[in-house]
C-alpha positions as CSV (number, residue, x, y, z in Angstrom):
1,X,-6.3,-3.5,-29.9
2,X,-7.2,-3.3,-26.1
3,X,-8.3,-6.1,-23.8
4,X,-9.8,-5.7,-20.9
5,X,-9.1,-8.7,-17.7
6,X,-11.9,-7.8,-15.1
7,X,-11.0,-9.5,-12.0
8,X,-11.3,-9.4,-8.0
9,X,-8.2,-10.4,-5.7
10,X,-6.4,-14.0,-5.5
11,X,-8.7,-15.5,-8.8
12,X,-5.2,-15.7,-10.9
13,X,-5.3,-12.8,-12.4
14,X,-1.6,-12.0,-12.9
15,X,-1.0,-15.3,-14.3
16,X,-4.3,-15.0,-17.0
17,X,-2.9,-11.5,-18.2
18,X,0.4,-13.3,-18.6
19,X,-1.5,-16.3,-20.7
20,X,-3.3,-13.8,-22.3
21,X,-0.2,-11.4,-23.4
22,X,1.8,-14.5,-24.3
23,X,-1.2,-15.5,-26.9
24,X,-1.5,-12.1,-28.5
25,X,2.2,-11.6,-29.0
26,X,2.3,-14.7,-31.4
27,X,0.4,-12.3,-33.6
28,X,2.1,-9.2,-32.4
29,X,5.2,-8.8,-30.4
30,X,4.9,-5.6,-29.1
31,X,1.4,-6.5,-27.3
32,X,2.2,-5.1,-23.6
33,X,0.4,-5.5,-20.1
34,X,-0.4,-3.1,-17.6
35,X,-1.7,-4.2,-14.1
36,X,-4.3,-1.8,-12.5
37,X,-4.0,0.8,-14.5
38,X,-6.8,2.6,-13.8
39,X,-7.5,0.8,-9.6
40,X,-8.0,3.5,-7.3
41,X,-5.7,1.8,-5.0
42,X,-2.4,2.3,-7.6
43,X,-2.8,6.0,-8.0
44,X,-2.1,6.2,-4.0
45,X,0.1,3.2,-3.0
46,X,4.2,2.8,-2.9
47,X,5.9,-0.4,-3.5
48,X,8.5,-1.1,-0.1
49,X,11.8,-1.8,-1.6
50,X,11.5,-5.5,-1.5
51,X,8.2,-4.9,-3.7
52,X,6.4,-7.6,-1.8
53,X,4.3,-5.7,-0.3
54,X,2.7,-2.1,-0.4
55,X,2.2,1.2,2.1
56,X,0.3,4.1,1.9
57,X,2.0,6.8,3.1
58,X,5.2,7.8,1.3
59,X,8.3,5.9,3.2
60,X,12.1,6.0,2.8
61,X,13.5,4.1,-0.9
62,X,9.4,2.9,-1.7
63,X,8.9,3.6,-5.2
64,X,5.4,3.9,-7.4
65,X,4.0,3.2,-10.8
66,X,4.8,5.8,-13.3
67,X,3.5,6.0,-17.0
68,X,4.5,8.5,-20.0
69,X,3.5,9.1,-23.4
70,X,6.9,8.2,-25.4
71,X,6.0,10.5,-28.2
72,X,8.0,9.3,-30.9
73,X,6.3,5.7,-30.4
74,X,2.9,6.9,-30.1
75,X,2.8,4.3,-27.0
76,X,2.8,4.1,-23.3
77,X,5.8,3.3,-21.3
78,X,6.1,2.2,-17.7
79,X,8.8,2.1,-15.3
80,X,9.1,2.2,-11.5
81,X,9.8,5.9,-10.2
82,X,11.1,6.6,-6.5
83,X,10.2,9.2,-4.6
84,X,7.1,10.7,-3.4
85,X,4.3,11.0,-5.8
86,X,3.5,14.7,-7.7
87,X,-0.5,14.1,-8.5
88,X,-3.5,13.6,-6.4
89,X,-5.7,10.9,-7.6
90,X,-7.8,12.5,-9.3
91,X,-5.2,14.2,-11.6
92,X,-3.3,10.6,-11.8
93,X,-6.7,9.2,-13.2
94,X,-7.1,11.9,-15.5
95,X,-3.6,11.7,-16.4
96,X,-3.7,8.3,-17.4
97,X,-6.9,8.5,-19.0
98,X,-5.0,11.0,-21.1
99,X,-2.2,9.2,-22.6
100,X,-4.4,6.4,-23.1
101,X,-6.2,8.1,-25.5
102,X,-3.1,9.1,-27.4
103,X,-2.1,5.9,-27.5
104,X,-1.2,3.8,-30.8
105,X,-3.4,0.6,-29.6
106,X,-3.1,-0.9,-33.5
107,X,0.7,-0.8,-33.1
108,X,0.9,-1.6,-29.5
109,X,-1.7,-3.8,-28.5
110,X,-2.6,-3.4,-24.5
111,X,-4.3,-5.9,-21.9
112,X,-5.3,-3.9,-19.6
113,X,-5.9,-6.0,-16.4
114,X,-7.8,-4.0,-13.7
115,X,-9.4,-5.7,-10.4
116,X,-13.1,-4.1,-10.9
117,X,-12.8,-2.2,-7.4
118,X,-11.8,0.3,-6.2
119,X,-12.2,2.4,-9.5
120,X,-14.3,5.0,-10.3
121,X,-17.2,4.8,-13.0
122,X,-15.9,7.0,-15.1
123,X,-12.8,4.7,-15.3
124,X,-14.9,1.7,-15.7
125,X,-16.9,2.9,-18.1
126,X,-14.2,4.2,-20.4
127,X,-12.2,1.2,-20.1
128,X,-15.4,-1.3,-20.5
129,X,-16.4,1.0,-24.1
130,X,-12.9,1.6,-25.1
131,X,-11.9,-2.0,-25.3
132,X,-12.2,-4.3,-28.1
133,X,-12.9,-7.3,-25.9
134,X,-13.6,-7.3,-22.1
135,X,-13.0,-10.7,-20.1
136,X,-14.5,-11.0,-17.0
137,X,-12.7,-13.9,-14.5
138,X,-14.1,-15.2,-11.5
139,X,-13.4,-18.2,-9.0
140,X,-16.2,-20.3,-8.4
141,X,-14.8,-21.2,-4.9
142,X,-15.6,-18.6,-2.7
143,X,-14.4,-20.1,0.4
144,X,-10.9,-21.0,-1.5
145,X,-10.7,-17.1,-2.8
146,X,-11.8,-15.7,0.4
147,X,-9.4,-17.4,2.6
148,X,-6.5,-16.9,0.0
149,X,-6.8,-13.2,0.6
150,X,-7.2,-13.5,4.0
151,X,-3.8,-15.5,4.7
152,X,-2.0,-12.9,1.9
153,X,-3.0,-10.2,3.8
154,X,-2.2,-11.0,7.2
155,X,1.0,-12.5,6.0
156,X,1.9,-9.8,3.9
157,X,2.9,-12.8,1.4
158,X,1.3,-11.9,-2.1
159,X,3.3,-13.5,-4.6
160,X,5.0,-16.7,-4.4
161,X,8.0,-17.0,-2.5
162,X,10.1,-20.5,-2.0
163,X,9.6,-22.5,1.2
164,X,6.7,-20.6,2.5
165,X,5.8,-22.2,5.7
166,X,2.9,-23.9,6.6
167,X,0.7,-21.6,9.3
168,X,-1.5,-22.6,11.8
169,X,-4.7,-20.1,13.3
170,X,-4.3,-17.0,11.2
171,X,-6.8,-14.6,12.3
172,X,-7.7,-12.1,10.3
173,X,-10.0,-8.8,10.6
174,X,-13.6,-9.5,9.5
175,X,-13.7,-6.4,8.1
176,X,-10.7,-7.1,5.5
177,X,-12.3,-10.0,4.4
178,X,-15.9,-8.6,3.9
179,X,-14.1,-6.0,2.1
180,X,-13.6,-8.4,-0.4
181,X,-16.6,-10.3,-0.6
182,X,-18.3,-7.2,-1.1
183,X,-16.4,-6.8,-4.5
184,X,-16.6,-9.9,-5.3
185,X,-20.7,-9.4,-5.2
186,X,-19.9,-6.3,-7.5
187,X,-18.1,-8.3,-10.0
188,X,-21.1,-10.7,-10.2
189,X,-23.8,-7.9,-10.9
190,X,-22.0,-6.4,-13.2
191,X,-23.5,-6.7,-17.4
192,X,-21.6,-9.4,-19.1
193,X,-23.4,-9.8,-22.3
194,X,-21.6,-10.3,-25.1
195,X,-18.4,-10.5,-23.3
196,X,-16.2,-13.6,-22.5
197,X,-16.0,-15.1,-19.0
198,X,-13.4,-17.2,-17.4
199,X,-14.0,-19.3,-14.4
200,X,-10.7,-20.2,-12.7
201,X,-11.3,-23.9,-11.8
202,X,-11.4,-24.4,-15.7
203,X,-7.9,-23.0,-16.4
204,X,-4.9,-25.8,-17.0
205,X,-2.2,-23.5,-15.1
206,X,0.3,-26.1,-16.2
207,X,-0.6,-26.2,-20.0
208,X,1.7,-23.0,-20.3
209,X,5.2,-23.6,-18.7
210,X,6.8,-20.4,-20.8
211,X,4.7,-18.2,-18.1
212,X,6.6,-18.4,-15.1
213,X,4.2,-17.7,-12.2
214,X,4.3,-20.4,-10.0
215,X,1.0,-21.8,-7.4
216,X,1.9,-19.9,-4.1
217,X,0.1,-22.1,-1.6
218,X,0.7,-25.8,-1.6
219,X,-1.2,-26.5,1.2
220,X,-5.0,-25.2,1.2
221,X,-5.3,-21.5,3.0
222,X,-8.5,-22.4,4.8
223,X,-6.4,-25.4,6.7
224,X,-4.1,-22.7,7.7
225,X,-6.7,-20.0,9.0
226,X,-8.0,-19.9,12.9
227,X,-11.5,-21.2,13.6
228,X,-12.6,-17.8,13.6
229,X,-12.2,-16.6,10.6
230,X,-12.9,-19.6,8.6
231,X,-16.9,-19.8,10.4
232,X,-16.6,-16.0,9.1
233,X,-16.0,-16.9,5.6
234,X,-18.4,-19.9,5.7
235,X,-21.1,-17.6,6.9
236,X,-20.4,-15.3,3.6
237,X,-20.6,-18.2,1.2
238,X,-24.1,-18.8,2.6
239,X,-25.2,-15.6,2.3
240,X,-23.2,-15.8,-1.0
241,X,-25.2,-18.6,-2.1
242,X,-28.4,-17.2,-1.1
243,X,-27.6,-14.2,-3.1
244,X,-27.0,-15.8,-6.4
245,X,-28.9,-19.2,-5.8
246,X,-31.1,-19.6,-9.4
């Protein structure tokens, strides 16, 4: 069995793959995730040592996603790998594509949770026809979503860390968050038929203590974003509505 989680940043992603691994091991225990498996941006990135954030260019102790074909398993394994990366991106794709295939996916059940961009249609493709289910999650909240990212990325703060503080006029680049927005329109245009959608305002995040991903803003983004940047995102929900207004 393969599932599919199609997301875009900051929608809860991490913590539905998680719900959704937990529910699948009831049946079977050796169901695994994977996280971006096949996102352009993790066949090129390095984790810093701290691993709460990530770089681009190789630096000193970072480390990287690595994936084998344990061949007496029939499955993949994952592990962290230090150092600087021995494949180009297109060979990493390939690569990964590769042991995929080889795979025992009736033994070892995979969710395979990939943000929808960057990855190439080739990826997409094989991953949307491969799969015996693809879900598709989205936030309805645009503003919420878009100022999430834009406070995680100028922070650098992705994940939830204890006594965050509270910020005041974070200004991000227009261009970061438009980046986003732009996949976010992707997500929305892509074909969903037959396929099961989650909106994030309709999952109980506290129905499921065993998953251990706590919320990692207590106090609302937006509130914590300068005046700048939060007319920015407003004037992208408009267009946003425009866009998709029935």
């Amino acid at each position: 069995m393969i599932i599919n989680l199609w997301s875009t940043p900051r929608t809860g992603s991490n913590w539905y793959a998680a719900y959704l691994c937990n529910e699948h091991r009831k049946v079977n225990h050796r169901t695994q995730v994977f996280h971006q498996y096949l996102n352009y941006f993790h066949f090129i990135n390095y984790s810093k040592p701290n691993h709460t954030d990530w770089v681009y260019e190789y630096e000193k102790n970072c480390s990287h996603p690595y994936y084998r074909f344990d061949h007496l398993k029939k499955s993949i394994a994952y592990s962290l790998r230090s150092g600087k990366r021995t494949k180009n991106p297109d060979e990493e794709e390939n690569y990964r594509i590769e042991i995929l295939e080889k795979h025992n996916h009736d033994k070892f059940p995979l969710i395979l949770h990939n943000h929808i961009l960057p990855m190439s249609e080739k990826s997409y493709d094989y991953l949307y026809r491969k799969a015996d289910k693809n879900v598709f999650l989205y936030r309805e909240n645009l503003v919420d979503q878009l100022s999430s990212y834009a406070l995680a990325y100028q922070t650098t703060v992705w994940k939830p860390q204890k006594n965050l503080p509270i910020l005041e006029n974070i200004k991000t680049d227009e261009k970061i968050i438009k980046n986003l927005y732009d996949r976010i329109v992707y997500w929305h245009k892509l074909d969903k038929t037959n396929c099961m959608v989650v909106k994030y305002e309709d999952i109980n995040f506290n129905n499921y203590s065993e998953i251990k991903i706590p919320k990692q803003n207590l106090v609302k983004p937006f509130t914590q974003l300068h005046k700048d940047t939060q007319n920015y995102i407003l004037r992208l929900n408009e267009e946003f509505s425009q866009l998709f207004s029935v």
